[in-house]
C-alpha positions in Angstrom: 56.3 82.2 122.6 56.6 80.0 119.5 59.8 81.2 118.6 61.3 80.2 121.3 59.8 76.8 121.6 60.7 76.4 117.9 64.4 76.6 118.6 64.2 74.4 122.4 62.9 71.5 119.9 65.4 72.3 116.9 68.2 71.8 119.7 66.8 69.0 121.7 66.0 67.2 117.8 69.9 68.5 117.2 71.2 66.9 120.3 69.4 63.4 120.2 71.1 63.2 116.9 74.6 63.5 118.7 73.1 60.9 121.0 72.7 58.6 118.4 76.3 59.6 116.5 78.3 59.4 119.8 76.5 56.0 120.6 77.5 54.6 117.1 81.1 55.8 117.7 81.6 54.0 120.9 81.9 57.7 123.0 82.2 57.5 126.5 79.0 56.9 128.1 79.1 60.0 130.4 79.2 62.3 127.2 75.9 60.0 126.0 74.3 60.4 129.1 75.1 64.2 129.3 73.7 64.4 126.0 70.3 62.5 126.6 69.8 64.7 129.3 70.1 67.5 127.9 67.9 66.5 124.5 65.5 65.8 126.6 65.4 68.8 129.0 65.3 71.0 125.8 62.5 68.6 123.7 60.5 68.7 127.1 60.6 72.7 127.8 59.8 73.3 124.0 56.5 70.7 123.7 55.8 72.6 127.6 55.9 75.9 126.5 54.0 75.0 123.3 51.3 73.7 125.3 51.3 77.1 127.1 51.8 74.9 130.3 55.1 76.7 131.2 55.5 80.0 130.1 
């Protein structure tokens, strides 16, 4: 179970990083939404299944 929670939080940490890159670059802000969302969909299922609150 921690593997997989290891690489949800790699990806979400990988993709707020994009976040902050495509802000700093002036991207559209659809592709910095899109980006949030899905940072923070992958950070959130990796800290849940972590917890062992969704397996």
């Amino acid at each position: 179970m921690t593997g997989l929670s290891t690489i949800l939080i790699v990806v979400g940490l990988f993709l707020a990083g994009g976040v902050y890159s495509f802000s700093k670059q002036r991207m559209p802000k659809g592709v910095i939404v899109l980006l949030l969302i899905a940072s923070v969909m992958c950070l959130l299922a990796g800290v849940l299944r972590l917890q062992g609150i969704w397996e």
